[in-house]
C-alpha positions in Angstrom: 86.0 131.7 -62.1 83.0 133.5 -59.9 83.0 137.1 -59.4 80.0 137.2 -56.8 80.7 135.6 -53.6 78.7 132.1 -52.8 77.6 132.2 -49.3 74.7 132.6 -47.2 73.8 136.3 -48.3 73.7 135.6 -52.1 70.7 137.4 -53.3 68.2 136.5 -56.5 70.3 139.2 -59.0 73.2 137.0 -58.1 72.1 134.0 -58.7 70.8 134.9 -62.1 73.4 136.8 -62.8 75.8 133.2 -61.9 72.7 131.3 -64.2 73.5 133.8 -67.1 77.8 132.8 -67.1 76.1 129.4 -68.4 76.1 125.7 -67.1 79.6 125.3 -65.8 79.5 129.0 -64.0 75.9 127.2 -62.1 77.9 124.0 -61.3 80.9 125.7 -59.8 78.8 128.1 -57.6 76.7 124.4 -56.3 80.4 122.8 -56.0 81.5 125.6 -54.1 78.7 126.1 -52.1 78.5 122.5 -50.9 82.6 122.9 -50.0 81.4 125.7 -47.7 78.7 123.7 -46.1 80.5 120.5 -45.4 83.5 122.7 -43.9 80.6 124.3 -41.6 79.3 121.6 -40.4 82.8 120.1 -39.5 83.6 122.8 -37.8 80.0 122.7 -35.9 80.8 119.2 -35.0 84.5 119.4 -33.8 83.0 121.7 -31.1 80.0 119.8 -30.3 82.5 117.1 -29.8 80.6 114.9 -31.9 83.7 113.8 -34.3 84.1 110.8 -36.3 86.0 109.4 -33.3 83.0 109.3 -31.5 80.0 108.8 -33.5 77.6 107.8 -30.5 78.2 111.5 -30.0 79.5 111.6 -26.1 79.8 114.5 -24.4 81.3 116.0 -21.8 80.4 115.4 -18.2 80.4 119.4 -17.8 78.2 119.2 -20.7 75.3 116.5 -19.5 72.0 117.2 -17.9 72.3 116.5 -14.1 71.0 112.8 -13.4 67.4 112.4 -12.0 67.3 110.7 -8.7 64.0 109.4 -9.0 65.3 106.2 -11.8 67.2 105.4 -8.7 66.1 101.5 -8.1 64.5 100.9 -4.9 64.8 97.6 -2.7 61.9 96.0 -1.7 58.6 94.7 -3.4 57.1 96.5 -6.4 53.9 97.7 -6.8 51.9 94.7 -7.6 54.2 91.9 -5.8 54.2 90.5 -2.5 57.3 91.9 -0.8 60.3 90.5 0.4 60.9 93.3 2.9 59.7 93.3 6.7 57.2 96.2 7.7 58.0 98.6 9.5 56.9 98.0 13.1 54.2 100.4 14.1 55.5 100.9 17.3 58.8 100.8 19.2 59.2 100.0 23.0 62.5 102.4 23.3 62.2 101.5 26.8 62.9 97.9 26.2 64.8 98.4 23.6 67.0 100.5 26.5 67.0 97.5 28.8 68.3 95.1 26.4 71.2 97.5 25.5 71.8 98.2 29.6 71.6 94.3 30.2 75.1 93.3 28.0 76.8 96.7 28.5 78.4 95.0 31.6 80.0 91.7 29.5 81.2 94.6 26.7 83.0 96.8 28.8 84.6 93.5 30.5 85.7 92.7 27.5 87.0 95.8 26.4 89.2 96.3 30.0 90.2 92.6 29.7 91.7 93.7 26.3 89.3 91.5 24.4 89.2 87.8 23.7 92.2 86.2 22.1 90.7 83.3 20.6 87.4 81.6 19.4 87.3 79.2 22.6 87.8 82.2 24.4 85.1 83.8 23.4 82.5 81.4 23.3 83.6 80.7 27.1 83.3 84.4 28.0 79.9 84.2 26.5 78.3 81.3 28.2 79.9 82.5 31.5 78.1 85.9 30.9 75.3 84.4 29.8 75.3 82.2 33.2 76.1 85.1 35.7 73.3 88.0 33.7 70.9 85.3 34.3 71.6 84.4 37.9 71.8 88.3 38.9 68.7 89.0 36.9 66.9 86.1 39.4 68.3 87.6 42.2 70.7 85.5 43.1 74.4 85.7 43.8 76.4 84.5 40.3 79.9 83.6 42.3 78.3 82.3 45.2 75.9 80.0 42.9 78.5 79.3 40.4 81.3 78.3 43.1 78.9 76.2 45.1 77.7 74.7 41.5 81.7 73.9 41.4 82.2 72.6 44.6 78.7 70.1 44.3 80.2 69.1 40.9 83.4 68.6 42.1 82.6 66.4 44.6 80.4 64.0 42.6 83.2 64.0 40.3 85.3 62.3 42.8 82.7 60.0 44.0 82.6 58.2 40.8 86.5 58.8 40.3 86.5 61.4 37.5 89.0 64.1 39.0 89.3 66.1 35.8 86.2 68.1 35.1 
């Protein structure tokens, strides 16, 4: 058995001193010394949480660098490609763009008071019929006079030939 302590402040006298107790003194002090160091570095790696459980050596989320946002993929050609994307217009007529909004906010808020559309047909009749009467007031013209008087010409003919269902 050692007298002098193996560890990390073991000075030269002490190792000669451990080299004069003869061969087996030398191999203890080694076989103790590894012991030490392979209980260290156990220790060291229970905490770093890199354990034989996990030997990809995953950490923590508290313990990972913040991500980079610039890897983030971006859609769209890449540098050297033709691209897939449309350009982005140069300029924008908001003043059209205004009118097309103003010219079906009259069918929408219909629809909404009317409680919407309960079914497909529904709908695609509501369309056309909106369709007809923006079309007719945008000309100028009167969209129930013109559509009733359409009706009533229609009508008419459809009798003539003896269709009366329209």
């Amino acid at each position: 058995m050692l007298e002098i302590d193996v560890g990390p402040n073991l000075s030269s006298q002490q190792a000669e001193a451990i080299c004069d107790q003869g061969k087996a003194a030398v191999v203890f002090a080694l076989l103790a010394m590894a012991r030490r160091l392979a209980e260290q570095q156990a220790a060291e790696a229970a905490s770093s949480h890199q354990t034989p459980a996990t030997p990809s050596g995953m950490k923590p989320p508290d313990a990972k660098p913040p991500a980079s946002r610039c890897g983030k993929k971006k859609p769209g050609r890449k540098a050297g490609h033709p691209g897939s994307r449309r350009a982005v217009p140069e300029h924008i007529d908001w003043q059209a763009e205004h009118r097309a909004e103003r010219t079906i906010r009259p069918a929408v808020t219909l629809r909404k008071n009317s409680d919407g559309n309960r079914s497909g047909r529904g709908a695609g009749c509501q369309a056309v019929l909106m369709s007809i009467f923006r079309t007719l007031k945008q000309r100028g013209h009167d969209p129930i006079g013109t559509a009733s008087s359409a009706y009533r010409t229609n009508w008419a003919r459809a009798r003539r030939y003896g269709r009366t269902s329209l």
